[in-house]
N, C-alpha and C positions, 0 to 999 in steps of 0.2 A: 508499500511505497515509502522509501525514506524520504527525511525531509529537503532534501536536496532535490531529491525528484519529484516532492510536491511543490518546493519554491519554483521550479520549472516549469511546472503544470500550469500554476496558479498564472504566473505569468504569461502562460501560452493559452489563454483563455478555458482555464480547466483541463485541457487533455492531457492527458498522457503522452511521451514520447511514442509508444506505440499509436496512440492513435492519430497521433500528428504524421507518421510516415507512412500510415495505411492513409490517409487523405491523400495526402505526397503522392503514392501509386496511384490512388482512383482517379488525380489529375493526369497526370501522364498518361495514363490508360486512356480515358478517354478524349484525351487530346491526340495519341499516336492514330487511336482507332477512326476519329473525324477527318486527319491530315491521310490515312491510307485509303477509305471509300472516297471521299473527297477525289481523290488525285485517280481511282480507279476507276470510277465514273466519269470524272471531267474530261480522261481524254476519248473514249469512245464519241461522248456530245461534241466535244470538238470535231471530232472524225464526221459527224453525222451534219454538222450545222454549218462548216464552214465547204462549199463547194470545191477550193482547189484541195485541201485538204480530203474531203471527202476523193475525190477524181484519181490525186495522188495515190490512197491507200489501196481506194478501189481496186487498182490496177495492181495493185503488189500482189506477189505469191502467199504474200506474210498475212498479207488480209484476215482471214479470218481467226489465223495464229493469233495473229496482236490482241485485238479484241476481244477473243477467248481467254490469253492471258491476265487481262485487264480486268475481266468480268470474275474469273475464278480468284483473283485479289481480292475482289469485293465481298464475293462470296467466302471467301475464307474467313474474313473478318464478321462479315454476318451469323456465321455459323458460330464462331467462336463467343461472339454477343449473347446468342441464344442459349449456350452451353453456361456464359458465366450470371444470365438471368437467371435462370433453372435452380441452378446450386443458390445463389443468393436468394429465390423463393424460399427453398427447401430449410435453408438455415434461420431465416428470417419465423417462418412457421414452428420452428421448431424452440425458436424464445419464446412465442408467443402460446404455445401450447406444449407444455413441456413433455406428453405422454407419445408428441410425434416422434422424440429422438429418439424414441425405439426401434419407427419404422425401417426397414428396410429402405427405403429411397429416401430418409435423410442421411443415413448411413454413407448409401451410393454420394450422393451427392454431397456431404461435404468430403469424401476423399478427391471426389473429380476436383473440387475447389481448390483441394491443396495443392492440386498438381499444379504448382507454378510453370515447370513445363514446359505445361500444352501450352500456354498463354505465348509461352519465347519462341515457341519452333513454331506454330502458325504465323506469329508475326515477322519471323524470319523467310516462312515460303513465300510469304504475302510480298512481303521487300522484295525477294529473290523474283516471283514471277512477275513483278512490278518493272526491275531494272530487265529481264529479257525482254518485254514487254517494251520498253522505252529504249532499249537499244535497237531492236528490230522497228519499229519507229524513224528512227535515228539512221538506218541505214536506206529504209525507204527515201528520206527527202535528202539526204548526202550521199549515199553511194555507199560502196562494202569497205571499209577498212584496206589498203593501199599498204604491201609489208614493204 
């Protein structure tokens, strides 16, 4: 590190630039990941707690559409949670015992790691089945789009 990027450091409470924008991601990550369960969840309980709401969907064709779409947002995100556990076990193990990085499954798992990716395209389907999900919704309590 030159000393330009340790005067940086030093004043960024010791880190590294690198490790200041690997923080930077893990906020955002698990800030996006709480605002997408959060929002995939909340509306099914709304669907389920509030009566005219409930009454309204009940009756849609979209019914069980919606809330399928809603839950499998969820589920995406979850899946993807337990995918980016795994690999941060597997890495984590593998500082702490350096004769695991030979294993095969630290291997496996920190290339799934690397794949930034998977991380973009499930939070992109999760968005995507969120917004069909919220417009089928949307069509329920206003009507079909009028061209």
């Amino acid at each position: 590190m030159n000393a330009a990027k340790q005067g940086k450091a030093a004043a960024k409470g010791g880190k590294s630039e690198e490790a200041i924008h690997l923080d930077n991601y893990f906020d955002y990550a698990r800030t996006l990941r709480a605002w997408l369960v959060a929002y995939g969840i909340g509306a099914p309980v709304i669907f389920m707690t509030n009566d005219k709401v409930t009454e309204k969907i009940g009756k849609s064709e979209s019914a069980s559409t919606i809330v399928t779409l809603f839950l499998l947002g969820v589920a995406l995100q979850v899946v993807l949670a337990l995918i980016n556990k795994w690999g941060a076990w597997h890495l984590y193990a593998g500082e702490n015992k350096p004769a695991f990085k030979k294993t095969w499954r630290y291997r496996i798992w920190g290339r799934i790691t690397d794949m930034s990716w998977l991380d973009f395209w499930v939070d992109i389907v999760a968005l995507s089945v969120f917004v069909v999900a919220t417009w089928k919704t949307l069509v329920v309590f206003l009507g079909p789009a009028s061209g």
